[in-house]
C-alpha positions as CSV (number, residue, x, y, z in Angstrom):
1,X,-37.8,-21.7,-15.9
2,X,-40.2,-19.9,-13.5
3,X,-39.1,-22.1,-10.8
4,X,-35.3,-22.4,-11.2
5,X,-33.4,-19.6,-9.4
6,X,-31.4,-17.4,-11.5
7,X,-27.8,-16.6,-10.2
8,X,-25.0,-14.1,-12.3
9,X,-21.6,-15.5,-11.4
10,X,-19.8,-12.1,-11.9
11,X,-18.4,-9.4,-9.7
12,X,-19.5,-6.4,-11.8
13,X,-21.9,-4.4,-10.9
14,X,-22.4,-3.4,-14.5
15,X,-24.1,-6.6,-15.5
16,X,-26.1,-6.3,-12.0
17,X,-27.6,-3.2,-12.8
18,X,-28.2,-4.8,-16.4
19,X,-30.0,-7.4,-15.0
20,X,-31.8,-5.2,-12.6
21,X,-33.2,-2.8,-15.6
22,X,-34.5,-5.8,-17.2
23,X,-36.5,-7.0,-14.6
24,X,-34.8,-10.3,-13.7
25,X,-35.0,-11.7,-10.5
26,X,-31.3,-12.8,-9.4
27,X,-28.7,-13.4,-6.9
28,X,-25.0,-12.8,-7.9
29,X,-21.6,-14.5,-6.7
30,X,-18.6,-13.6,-7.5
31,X,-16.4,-16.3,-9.0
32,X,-12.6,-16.9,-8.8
33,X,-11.4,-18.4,-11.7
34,X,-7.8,-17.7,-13.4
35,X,-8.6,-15.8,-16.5
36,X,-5.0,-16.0,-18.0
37,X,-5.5,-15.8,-21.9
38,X,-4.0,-19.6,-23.4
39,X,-1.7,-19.8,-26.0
40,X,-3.0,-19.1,-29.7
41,X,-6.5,-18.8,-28.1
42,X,-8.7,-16.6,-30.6
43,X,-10.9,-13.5,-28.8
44,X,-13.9,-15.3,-29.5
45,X,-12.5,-18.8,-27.8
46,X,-11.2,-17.0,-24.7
47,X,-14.9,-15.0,-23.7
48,X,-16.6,-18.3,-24.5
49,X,-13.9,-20.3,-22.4
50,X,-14.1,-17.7,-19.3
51,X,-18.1,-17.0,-19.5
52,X,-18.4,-21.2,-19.1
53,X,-15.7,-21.4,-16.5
54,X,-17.6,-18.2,-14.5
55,X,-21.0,-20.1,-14.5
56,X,-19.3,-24.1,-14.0
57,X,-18.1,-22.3,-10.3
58,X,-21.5,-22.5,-9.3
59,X,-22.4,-25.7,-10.5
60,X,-23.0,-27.0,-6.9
61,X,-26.7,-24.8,-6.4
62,X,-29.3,-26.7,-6.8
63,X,-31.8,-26.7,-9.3
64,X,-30.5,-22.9,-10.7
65,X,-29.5,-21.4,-14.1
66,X,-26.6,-20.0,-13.7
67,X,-24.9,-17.0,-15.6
68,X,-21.3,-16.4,-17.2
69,X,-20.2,-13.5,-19.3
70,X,-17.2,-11.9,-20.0
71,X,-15.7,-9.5,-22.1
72,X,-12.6,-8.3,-24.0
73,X,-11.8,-5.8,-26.5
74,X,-9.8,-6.3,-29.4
75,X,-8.0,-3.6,-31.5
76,X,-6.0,-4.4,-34.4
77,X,-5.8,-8.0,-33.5
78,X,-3.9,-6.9,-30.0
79,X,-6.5,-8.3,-27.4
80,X,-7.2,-5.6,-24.2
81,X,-8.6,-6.3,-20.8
82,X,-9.2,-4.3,-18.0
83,X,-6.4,-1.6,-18.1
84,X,-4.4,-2.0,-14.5
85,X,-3.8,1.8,-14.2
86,X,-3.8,4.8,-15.7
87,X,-1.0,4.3,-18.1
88,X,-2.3,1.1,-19.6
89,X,-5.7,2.8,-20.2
90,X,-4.0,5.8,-22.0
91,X,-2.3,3.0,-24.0
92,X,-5.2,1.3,-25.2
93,X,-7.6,4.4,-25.9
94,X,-4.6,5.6,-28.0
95,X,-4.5,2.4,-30.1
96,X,-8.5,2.3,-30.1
97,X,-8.6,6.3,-31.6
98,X,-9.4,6.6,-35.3
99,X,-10.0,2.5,-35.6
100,X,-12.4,0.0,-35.6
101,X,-12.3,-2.0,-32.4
102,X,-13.9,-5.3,-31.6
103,X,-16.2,-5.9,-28.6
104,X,-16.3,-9.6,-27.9
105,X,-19.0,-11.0,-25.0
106,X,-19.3,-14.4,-24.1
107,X,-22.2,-15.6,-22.2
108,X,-22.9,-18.6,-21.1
109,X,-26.3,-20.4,-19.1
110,X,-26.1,-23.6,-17.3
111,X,-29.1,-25.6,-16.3
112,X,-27.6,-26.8,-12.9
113,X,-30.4,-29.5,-12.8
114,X,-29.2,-31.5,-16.3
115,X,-25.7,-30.0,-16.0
116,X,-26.4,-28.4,-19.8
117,X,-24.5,-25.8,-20.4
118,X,-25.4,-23.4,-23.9
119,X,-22.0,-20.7,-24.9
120,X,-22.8,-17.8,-27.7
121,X,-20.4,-15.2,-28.7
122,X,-21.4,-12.0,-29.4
123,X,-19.2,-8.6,-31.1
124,X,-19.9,-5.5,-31.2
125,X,-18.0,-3.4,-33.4
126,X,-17.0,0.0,-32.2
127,X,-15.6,2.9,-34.3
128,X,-13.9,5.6,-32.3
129,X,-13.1,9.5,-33.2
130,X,-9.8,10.6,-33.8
131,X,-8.8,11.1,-30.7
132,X,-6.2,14.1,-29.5
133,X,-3.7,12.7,-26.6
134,X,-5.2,15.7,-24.0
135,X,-9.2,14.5,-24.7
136,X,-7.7,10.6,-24.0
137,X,-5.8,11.9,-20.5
138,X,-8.9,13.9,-19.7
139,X,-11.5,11.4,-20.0
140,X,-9.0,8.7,-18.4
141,X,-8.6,11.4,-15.6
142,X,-11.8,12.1,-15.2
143,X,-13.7,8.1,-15.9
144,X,-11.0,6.4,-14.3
145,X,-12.3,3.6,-16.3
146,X,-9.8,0.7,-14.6
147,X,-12.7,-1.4,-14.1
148,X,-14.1,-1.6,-17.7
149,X,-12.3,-3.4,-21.0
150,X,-10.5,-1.1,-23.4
151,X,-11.2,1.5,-21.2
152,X,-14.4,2.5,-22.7
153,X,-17.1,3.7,-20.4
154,X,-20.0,4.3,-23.1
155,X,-22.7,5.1,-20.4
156,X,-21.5,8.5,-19.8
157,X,-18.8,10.8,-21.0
158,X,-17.3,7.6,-23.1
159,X,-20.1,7.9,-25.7
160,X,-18.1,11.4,-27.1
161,X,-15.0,9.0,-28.0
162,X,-17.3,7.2,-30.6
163,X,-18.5,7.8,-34.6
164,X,-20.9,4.8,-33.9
165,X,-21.4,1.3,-32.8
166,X,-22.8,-1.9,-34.6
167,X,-24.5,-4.4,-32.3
168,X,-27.0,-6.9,-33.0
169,X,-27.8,-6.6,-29.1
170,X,-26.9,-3.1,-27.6
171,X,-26.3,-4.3,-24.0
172,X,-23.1,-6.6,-26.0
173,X,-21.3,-3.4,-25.2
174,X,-22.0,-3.5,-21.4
175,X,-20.7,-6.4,-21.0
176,X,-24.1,-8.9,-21.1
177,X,-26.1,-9.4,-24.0
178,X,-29.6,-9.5,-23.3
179,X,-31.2,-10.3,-26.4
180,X,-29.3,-13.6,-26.7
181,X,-29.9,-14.0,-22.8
182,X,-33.2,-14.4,-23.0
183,X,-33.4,-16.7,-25.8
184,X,-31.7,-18.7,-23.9
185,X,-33.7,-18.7,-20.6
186,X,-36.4,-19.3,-23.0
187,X,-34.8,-22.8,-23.8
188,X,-34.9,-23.7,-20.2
189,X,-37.9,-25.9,-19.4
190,X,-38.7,-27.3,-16.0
């Protein structure tokens, strides 16, 4: 492994500053892929589908092992993305109040030099507060969090919106599950 580079193909600077914590040496792209949901595609089939797609973009680089993840949240077996405006993340954090909701994170790691490609699925379950309409405006107001699934920013003022959280790997709810990401670099051989 030592001697393969290791790229993230994702645009968010949350997993960036994930794999930065963790020590990891990296380069990131950002890949364009269409992430339309298909039809009768499960939670757990589309974060698996997208994560793959993310890390076949960079397929072409030499002798790398390549990161895909992705994320979605789902809440009473409605599935929610990133929320496009401030509306839609009201929406979702309304639905999400006094329930369980699903984290689901995809990640994927593909050995550009055998073209192997290893998918895991990960959930973390999520149990929010009851949750008044003027603490969900407020936190909307003052997060903004457009960028993040469900709307759920735990890594600051977010974490108040939650009773508790069940992960088998605690960055699953960032978005990039390191646990299961190293056991999988640790499959890699040169």
């Amino acid at each position: 492994m030592a001697s393969k580079k290791i790229i993230l193909a994702s645009s968010s600077r949350y997993r960036r500053e994930i794999l930065t914590k963790a020590g990891c040496d990296f380069t990131w792209h950002a890949p364009s892929i269409d992430e339309t949901t298909l039809e009768n595609e499960s939670a757990s089939e589309i974060v698996q589908r997208l994560a793959r797609s993310k890390a076949e973009t960079l397929s072409h680089q030499k002798n790398s092992l390549i990161i895909g993840s992705d994320q979605i949240t789902e809440c009473g077996g409605q599935i929610f993305g990133k929320p496009k405006d401030r509306g839609e993340a009201i929406k979702q954090l309304t639905q999400s109040s006094d329930s369980t909701v699903l984290l689901h994170c995809g990640l994927a790691l593909l050995n550009t030099q055998t073209q192997k490609c290893r998918v895991v699925h990960e959930i973390c379950k999520v149990v929010y507060r009851k949750l008044s309409q003027q603490t969900i405006e407020s936190y909307v107001d003052r997060e903004q969090p457009f960028d993040i699934c469900g709307s759920l920013r735990i890594e600051g003022p977010g974490i108040a919106l939650l009773k508790q959280v069940k992960s088998d790997d605690p960055n699953s709810i960032l978005g990039l599950p390191l646990i299961r990401l190293f056991d999988l670099l640790e499959e890699q051989t040169d």
